[in-house]
N, C-alpha and C positions, 0 to 999 in steps of 0.2 A: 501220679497214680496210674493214667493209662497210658502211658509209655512201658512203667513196669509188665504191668499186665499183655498187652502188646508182644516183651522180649518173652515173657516165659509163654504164653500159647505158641508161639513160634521155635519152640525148643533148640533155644540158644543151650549152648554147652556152658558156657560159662557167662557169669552175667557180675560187670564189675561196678560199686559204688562206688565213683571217685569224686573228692568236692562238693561232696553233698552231704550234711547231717542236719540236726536238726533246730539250728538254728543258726542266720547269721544277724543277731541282732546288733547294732552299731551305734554310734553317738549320731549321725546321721544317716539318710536316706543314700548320699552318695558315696559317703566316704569314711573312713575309720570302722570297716564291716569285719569281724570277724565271727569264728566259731565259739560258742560257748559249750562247756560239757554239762553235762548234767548236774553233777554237783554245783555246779553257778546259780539254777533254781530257786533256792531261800534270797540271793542278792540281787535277784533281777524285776524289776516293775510287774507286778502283779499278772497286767494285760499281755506280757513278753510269755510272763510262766505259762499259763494259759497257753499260748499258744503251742509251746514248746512241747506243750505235754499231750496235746491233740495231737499233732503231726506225729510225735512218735507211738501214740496208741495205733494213728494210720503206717507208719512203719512194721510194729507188732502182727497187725493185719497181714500184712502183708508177707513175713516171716512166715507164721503160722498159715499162712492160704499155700506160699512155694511148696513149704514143708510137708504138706500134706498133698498134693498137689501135681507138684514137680520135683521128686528127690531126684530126678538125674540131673539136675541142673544147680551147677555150683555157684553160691552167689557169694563174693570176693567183697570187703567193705575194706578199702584202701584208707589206712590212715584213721579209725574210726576215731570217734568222740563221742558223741551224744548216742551212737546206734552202736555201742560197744555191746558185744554179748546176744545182739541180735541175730549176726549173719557170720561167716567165717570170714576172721581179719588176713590182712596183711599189711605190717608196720615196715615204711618205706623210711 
């Protein structure tokens, strides 16, 4: 959260999400991690959901704070999944 905040006061022209959504929850801590999209939600351990769904009301946040905020500033979500429809994509 203060990294983001951090590039948009500093009026980066464009600002890229890459490898980051909002969740990687996995069969363990080290290994088998992947992305879950949103629709995964109903099949994931309650405490996962939960989570899932904070961090993207703080992505929301933060949408809506640029948006209003900083429209010179293009924010790029490379590859999205869980932050689809948040920020302007681009499918690599």
């Amino acid at each position: 959260e203060s990294i983001l905040r951090f590039l948009r006061v500093n009026n980066f022209k464009t600002i890229y999400i890459v490898g980051c959504d909002i969740s990687n929850y996995g069969a363990s801590k080290t290994s088998g991690r992947y992305f879950y999209h949103a629709d995964h939600l109903p099949k994931m351990p309650p405490h996962v959901a939960n989570s899932m769904k904070r961090l993207y009301g703080k992505w929301k946040n933060f949408s809506n704070f640029a948006i209003q905020n900083s429209p010179q500033t293009q924010i790029l979500s490379i590859n999205p999944m869980g932050l689809e429809d948040l920020f302007e994509e681009e499918h690599q």
